[in-house]
C-alpha positions in Angstrom: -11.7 -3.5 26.8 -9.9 -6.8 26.2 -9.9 -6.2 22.6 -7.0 -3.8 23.3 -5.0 -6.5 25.1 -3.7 -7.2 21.7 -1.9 -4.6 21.3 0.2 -4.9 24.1 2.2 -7.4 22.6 6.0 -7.5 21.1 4.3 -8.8 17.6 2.6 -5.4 17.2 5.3 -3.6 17.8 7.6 -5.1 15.5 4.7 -4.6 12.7 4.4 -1.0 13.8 7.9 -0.3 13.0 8.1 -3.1 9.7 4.8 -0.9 8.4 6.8 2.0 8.6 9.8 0.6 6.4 6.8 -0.4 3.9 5.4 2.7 3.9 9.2 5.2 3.6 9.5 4.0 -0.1 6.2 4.6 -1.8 5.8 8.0 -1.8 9.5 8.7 -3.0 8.2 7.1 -6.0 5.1 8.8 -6.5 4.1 11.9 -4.5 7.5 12.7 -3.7 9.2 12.4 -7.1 6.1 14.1 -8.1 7.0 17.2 -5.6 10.3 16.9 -6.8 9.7 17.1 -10.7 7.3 19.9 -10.1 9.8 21.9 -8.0 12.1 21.5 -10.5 9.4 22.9 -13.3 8.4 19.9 -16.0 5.9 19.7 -17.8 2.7 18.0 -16.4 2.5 15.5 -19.2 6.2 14.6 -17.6 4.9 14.4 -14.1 2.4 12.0 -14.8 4.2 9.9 -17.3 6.7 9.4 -15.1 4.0 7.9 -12.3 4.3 4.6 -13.9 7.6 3.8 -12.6 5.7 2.1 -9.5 4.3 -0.3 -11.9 6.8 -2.9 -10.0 4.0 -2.9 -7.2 1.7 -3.8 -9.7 3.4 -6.6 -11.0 5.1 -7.9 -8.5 3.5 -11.3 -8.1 5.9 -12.0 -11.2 8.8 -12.7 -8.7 6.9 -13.5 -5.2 7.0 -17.4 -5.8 10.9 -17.0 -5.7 10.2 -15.8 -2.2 7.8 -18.1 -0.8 10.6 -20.7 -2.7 14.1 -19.9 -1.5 15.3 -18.5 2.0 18.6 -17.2 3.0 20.6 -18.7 5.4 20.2 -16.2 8.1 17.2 -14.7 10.0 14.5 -17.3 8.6 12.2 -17.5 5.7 10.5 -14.3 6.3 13.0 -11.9 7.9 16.0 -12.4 5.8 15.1 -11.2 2.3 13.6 -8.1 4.2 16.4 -7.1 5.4 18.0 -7.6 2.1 15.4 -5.1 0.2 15.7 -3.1 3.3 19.6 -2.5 3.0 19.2 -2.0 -1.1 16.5 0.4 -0.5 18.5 2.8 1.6 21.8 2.3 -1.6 18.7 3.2 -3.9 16.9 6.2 -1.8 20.7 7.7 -1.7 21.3 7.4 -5.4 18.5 9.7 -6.2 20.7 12.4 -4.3 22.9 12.6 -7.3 21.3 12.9 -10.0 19.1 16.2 -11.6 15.8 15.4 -13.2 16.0 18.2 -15.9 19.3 17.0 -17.0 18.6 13.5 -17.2 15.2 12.9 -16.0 15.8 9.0 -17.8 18.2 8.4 -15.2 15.7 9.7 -12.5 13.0 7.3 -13.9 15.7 4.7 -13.8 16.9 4.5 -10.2 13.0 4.9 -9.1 12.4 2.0 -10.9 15.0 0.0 -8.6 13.5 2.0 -5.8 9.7 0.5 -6.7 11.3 -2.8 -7.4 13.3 -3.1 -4.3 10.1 -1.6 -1.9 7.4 -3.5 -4.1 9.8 -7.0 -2.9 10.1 -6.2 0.2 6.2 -5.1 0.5 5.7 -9.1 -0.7 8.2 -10.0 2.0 6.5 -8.4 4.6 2.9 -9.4 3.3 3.6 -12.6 3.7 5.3 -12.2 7.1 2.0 -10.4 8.7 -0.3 -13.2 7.1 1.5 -15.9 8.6 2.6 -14.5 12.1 -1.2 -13.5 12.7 -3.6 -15.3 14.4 -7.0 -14.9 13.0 -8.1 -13.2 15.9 -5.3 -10.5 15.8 -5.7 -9.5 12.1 -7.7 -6.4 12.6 -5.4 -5.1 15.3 -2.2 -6.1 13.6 -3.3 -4.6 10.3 -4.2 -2.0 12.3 -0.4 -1.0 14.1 0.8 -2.1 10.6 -0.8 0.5 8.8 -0.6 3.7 11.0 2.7 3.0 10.8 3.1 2.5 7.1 0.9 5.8 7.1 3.4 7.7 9.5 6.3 6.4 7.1 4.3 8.1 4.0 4.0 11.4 6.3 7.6 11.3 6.8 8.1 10.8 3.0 5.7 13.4 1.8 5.2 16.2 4.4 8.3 16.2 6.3 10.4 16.4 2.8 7.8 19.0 1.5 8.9 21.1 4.5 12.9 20.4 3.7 12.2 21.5 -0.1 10.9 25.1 0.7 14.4 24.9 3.1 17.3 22.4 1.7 18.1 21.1 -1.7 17.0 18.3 -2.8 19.9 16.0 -2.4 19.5 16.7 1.5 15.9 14.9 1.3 17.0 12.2 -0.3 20.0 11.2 1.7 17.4 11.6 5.0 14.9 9.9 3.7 17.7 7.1 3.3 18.6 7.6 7.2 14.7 7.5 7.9 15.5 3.5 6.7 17.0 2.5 9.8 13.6 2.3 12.0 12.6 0.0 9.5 15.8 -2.2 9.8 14.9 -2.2 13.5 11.5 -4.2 13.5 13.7 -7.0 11.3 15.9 -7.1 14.3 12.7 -7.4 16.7 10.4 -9.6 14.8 9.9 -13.1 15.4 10.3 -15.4 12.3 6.6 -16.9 11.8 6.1 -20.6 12.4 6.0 -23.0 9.8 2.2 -25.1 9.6 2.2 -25.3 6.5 4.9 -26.8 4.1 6.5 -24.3 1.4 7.1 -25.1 -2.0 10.1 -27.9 -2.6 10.6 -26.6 -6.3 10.4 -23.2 -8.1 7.6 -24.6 -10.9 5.3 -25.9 -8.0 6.4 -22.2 -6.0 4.2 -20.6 -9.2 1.6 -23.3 -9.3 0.7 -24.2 -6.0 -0.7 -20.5 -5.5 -2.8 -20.6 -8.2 -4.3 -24.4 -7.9 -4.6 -23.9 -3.9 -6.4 -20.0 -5.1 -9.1 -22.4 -7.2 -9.1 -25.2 -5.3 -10.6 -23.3 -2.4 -12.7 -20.4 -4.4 -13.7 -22.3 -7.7 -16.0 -19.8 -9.7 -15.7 -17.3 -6.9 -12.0 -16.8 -7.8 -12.9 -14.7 -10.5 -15.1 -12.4 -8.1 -11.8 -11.8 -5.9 -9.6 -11.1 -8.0 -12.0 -8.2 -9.6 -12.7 -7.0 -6.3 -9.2 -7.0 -5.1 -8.3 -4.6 -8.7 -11.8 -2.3 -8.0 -11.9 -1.5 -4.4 -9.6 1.2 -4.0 -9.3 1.8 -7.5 -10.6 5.6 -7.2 -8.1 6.3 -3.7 -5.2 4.9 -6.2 -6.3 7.1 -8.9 -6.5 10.3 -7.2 -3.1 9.8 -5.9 -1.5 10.5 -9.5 -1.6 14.2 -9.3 -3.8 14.8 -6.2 0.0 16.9 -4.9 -0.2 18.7 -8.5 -3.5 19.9 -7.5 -2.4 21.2 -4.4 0.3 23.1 -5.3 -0.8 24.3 -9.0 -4.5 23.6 -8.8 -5.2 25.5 -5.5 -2.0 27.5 -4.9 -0.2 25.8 -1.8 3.6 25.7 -0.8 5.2 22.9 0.2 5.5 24.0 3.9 2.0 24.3 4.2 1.2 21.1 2.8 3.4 19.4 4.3 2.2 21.0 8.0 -1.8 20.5 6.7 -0.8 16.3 6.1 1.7 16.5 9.2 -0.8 17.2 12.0 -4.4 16.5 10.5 -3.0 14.0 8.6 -1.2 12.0 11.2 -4.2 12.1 13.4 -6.2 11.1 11.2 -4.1 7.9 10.4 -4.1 7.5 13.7 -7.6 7.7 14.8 -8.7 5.6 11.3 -6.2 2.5 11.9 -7.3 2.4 15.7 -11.2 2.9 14.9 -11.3 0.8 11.9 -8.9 -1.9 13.7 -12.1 -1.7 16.4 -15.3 -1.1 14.5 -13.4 -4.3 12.1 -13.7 -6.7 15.3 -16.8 -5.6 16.4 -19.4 -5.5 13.1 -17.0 -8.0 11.1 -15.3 -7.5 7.8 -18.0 -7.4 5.4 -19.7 -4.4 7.0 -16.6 -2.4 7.4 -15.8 -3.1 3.7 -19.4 -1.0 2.5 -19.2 1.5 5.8 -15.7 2.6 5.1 -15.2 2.1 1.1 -18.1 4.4 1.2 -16.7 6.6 3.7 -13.5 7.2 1.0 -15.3 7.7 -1.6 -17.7 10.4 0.3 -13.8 12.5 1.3 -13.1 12.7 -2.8 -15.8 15.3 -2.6 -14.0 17.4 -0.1 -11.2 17.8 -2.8 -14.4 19.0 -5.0 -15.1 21.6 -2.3 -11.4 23.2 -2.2 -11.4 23.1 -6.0 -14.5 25.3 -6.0 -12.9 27.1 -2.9 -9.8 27.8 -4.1 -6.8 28.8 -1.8 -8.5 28.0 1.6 -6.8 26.9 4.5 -9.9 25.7 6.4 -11.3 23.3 3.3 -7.9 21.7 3.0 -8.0 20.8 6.6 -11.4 19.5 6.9 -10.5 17.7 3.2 -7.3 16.0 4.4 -8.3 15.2 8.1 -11.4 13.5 6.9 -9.5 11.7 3.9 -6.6 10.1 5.6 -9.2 9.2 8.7 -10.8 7.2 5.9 -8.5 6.0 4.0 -6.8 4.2 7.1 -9.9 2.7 7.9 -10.9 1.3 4.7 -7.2 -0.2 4.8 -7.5 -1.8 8.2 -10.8 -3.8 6.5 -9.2 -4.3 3.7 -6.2 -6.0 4.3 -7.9 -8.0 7.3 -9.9 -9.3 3.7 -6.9 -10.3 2.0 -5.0 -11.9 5.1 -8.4 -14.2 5.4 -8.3 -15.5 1.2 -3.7 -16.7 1.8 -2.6 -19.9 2.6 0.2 -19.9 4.8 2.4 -21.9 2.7 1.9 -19.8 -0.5 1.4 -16.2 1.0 3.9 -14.2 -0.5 3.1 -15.3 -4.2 -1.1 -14.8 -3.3 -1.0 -11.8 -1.4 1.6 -9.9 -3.9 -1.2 -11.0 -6.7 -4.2 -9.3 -4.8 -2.6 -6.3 -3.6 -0.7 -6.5 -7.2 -4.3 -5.3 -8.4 -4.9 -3.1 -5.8 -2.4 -0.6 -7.2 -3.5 -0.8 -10.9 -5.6 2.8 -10.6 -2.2 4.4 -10.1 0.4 2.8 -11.5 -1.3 1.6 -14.6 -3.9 4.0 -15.3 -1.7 7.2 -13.6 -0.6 8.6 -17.0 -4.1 9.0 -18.4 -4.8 11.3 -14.9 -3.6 14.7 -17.0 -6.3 13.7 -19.5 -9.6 13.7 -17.0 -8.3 17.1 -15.7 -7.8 18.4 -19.1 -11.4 17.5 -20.3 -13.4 18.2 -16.6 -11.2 20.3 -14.6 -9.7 19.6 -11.1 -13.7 18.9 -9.8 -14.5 17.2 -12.0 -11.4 14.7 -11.8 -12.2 14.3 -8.4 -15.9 13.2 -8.8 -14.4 10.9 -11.1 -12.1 9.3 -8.5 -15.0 8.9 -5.8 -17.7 7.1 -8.6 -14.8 4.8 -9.3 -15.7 3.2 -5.8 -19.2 2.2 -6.9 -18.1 -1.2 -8.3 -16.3 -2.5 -5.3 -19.4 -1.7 -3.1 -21.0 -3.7 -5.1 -18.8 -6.3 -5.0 -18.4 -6.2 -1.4 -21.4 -8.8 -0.3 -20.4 -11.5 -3.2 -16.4 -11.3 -2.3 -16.4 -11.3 1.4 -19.0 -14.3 0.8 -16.6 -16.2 -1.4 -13.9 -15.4 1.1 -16.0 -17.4 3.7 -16.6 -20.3 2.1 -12.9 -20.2 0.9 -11.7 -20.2 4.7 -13.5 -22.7 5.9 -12.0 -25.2 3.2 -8.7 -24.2 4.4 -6.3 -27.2 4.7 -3.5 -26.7 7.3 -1.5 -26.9 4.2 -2.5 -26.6 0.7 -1.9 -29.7 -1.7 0.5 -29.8 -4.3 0.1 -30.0 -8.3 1.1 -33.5 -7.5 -1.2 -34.5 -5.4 -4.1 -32.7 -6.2 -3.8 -35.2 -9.3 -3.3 -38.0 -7.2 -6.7 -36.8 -5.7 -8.3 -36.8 -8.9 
């Protein structure tokens, strides 16, 4: 097929391996800590208080116009702060090898902070660097590479270091999942810096308000209807994610090793086979529909969880449960992020799409520490029924955004005016 010329390309490639340095860091901030705390026996009001310290992912359109603003004065625009964030986040991953959370679990909150911080920058970095090198017709497919391998990155940070902890102390993960860093640092060297249509902000006040006035210049009322279906979509996949590793290990009855070999094979494949398919079934049926087939899809694998809560310690429910989840997760992304690429200007895309995907996160990193209290009150079922009805909303919301987005694209300019001259305009 001559869809899958695209791939063949250098581009993908170099978004393969830069979705894989995306991907390392944001599990060692939530599922991984989250191993780590439980290993080392706090309480599970401390587990999930602690899953706010990713909350720099959530606001980290706070500091993205300083990025679309400045550059440094090597490897372009794009490429040079992410290999900045990329060299502080292996300092930061290898910090966490010296410290012990039941000694000083504030310094352990701390340095993940700076962790979040560092991958949450370089996530806006690399954001903007995949909306502006794509064409339109190579968003599926790129978002496609990009995100199995930001989902091979999360195996590696999450399976491969629960198989370690049942082996080597803790110290040893963190220190390799440092190492793990270097792939990452690769794509930088490969990638091609994106060119410049559109002209980037001259000064650091029209950096924060060119986003927002080219945002309502283009969507008007529709704005609003965005920017809620940006925070709702994947609000119950974000939410399950607190303490769906709790569950495993002291809902059901797990080890490490076999989670980590359930998430490394099924898992993997079905990261694989979802990025691919959804990347595919994207370019053929169009945004919109893969937006309803696949949200729905997600929500449907919550249910699964249901099952092996009702189940209880069975091998053959937590493979069906995690092959079928990650295949749908990874296709829901591939739609999804195809959606956001189509609503950025070029000029203004790290500051835009670090606001959308800024809401994206909000079921986790804001809502997290309240996870403890819907497992308290309904049990381990019932938390997961609550996670799949929480995808009702954006369903909803699908027809009206993916409309708005339309209408949005089409008014477009090659780049977006200023404050300045929007008044001029007027």
């Amino acid at each position: 097929m001559s869809w899958f010329a695209v791939f063949r390309s250098r581009r993908m490639a170099a978004l393969f391996l830069l979705g894989f340095s995306s991907g390392l860091p944001l599990l060692l901030t939530s599922q991984t800590l989250q191993a780590w705390l439980t290993a080392e026996q706090l309480s599970l009001d401390q587990i999930a208080a602690v899953s706010s310290v990713g909350l720099a992912y959530t606001f980290k359109f706070a500091w993205a116009p300083l990025l679309d603003r400045y550059r440094l004065p090597f490897l372009g625009r794009r490429r040079g702060w992410v290999l900045v964030f990329q060299l502080g986040l292996v300092g930061a991953i290898a910090a966490m090898s010296l410290l012990d959370p039941r000694r000083d679990l504030t310094a352990v909150a701390y340095v993940a902070i700076a962790v979040a911080v560092l991958s949450a920058s370089q996530d806006v970095v690399l954001d903007a660097y995949m909306t502006d090198v794509l064409a339109p017709h190579e968003r599926a497919a790129g978002s496609s590479v990009n995100i199995i391998g930001y989902r091979i990155a999360m195996m590696v940070s999450s399976s491969l270091a629960f198989v370690m902890a049942d082996h080597v102390a803790w110290p040893a993960i963190w220190l390799a999942m440092a190492a793990f860093m270097v792939i990452g640092l690769a794509g930088t060297a490969i990638a091609e810096e994106p060119a410049h249509a559109a002209r980037p902000p001259r000064t650091i006040a029209e950096s924060i308000a060119l986003p927002i006035v080219d945002f309502w210049q283009r969507y008007r009322s529709g704005a609003i209807v965005v920017l809620v279906f940006a925070a709702v979509y994947r609000f119950g996949d974000y939410f399950a994610q607190s303490l769906v590793i709790t569950f495993l290990k002291r809902g059901v009855g797990f080890n490490f090793t076999e989670i980590a070999a359930v998430y490394k094979v099924l898992g993997l494949a079905g990261i694989a086979v979802g990025g691919v398919l959804g990347g595919a079934l994207v370019a053929r049926f169009g945004v919109r529909h893969a937006l309803i087939g696949f949200g729905a899809l997600s929500a449907t694998t919550h249910l699964l969880y249901i099952w092996l809560a009702v189940a209880g310690r069975s091998m053959p429910v937590f493979c069906v449960a995690v092959a079928c989840d990650n295949t749908a997760i990874a296709m829901g992304a591939v739609a999804f992020v195809a959606y956001l690429m189509s609503i950025c200007s070029p000029a203004v895309s790290a500051t835009q799409f670090a606001l959308l995907t800024s809401l994206t996160s909000v079921g986790q990193r804001v809502f997290g520490p309240l996870a403890d209290r819907v497992v308290a009150s309904v049990g381990w079922a019932g938390y997961f029924a609550v996670c799949a009805a929480m995808a009702i909303p954006g369903l909803v919301l699908v027809w009206f955004a993916t409309r708005v987005a339309e209408r949005g694209e089409r008014a477009q300019p090659t780049a977006p005016a200023t404050p300045t001259e929007t008044a001029r305009v007027r």
